[in-house]
N, C-alpha and C positions, 0 to 999 in steps of 0.2 A: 562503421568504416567510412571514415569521411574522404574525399576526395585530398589529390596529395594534388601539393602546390607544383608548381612549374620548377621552380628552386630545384625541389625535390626530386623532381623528373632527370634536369639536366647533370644534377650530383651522378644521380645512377647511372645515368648514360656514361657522363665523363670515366666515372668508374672502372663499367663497363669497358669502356674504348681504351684505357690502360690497362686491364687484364689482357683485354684481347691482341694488344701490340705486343705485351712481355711474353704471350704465349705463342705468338706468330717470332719475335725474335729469337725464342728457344729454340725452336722449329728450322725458319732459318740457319741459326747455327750447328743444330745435328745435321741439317742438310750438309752442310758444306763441308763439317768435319768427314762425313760420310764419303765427300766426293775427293776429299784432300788426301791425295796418297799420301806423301812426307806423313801426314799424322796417325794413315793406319801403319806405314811404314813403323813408325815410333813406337806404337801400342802394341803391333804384333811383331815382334823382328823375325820368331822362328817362320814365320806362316809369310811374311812376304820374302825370304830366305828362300824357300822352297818354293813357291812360284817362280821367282826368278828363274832358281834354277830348272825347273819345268820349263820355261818357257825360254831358257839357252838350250836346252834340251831337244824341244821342237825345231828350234831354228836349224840347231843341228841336225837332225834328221832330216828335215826340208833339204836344207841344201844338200846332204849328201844323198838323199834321193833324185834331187838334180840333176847330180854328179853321175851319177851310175845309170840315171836313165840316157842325159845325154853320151857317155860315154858307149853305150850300149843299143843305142837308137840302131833297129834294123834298116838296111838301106838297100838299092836294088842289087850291089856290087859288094859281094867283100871285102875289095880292095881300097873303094870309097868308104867304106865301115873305117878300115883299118887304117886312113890317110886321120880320117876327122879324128880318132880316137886319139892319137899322136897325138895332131896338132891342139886338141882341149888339153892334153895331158901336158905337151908343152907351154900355153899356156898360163894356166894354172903354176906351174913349175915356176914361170917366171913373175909371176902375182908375189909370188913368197920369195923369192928371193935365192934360194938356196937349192932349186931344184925339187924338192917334193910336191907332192899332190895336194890335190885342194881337200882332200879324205882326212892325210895327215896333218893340216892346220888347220880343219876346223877341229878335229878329236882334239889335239894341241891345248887349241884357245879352251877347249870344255872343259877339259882337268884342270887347264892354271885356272879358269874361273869358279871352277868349284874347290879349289883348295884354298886360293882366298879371300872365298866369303866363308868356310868353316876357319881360316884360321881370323876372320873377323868376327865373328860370334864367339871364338873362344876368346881373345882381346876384350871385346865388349864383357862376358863374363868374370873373366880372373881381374879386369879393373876395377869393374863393380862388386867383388870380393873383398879386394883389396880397402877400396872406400868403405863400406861396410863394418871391417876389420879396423879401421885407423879412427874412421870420424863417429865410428857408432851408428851412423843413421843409413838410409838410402841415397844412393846419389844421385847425384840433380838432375839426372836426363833421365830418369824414370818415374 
């Protein structure tokens, strides 16, 4: 085992230090794909479908626990109870425009946003059928 040249050394090193960059840029890029919603968006539709709506879900809730705490907040007067109760209730009434409660537009906004994001996954499927069905292959956003 004779001693290796300097050459020899700096080859391996060089080497080295480009394995180690290609494996640091794979890395990096799972990182990032990892952090980039739009692309889990992309990969998962049905799973960030259901978050979403989860989490219209929540918001809903939240505010309408809001709503009913503020409208129901004990006070020393019941007559002070029952002035505020109005006035959030009016309000509220005029936030929406048409007199209803802030209960019945947020329930409102949940159903129209949970009908279309199913009828946008069902869109998204019956075209990617359709493509499938005409071109033969898979289509280009998956």
């Amino acid at each position: 085992m004779g001693k290796r040249s300097s050459e020899e050394i700096e080859r391996e090193i060089e080497a080295l230090r480009i394995d180690t960059d290609r494996v640091l840029a794979e890395l990096e890029s799972r990182f990032r794909d990892t952090l980039n919603v739009r692309a889990q968006a992309e990969r998962h539709p049905l799973l960030s479908g259901i978050a979403g709506l989860g989490l219209l879900g929540g918001i809903g809730i939240t505010a309408y626990a809001v709503y009913s705490t503020l409208a129901h907040k004990p006070s020393a007067k019941p007559s002070e109870r029952i002035e505020a109760t109005s006035a959030l209730r009016r309000v509220a009434g005029e936030k929406t425009g048409r007199g209803e409660g802030l209960a019945k537009k947020v329930l409102w906004t949940f159903i129209t946003t949970l009908l279309v994001t199913v009828a946008g996954f069902a869109a998204r499927r019956v075209s990617a059928t359709l493509w499938t069905k005409t071109m033969h292959e898979r289509p280009p956003s998956k």
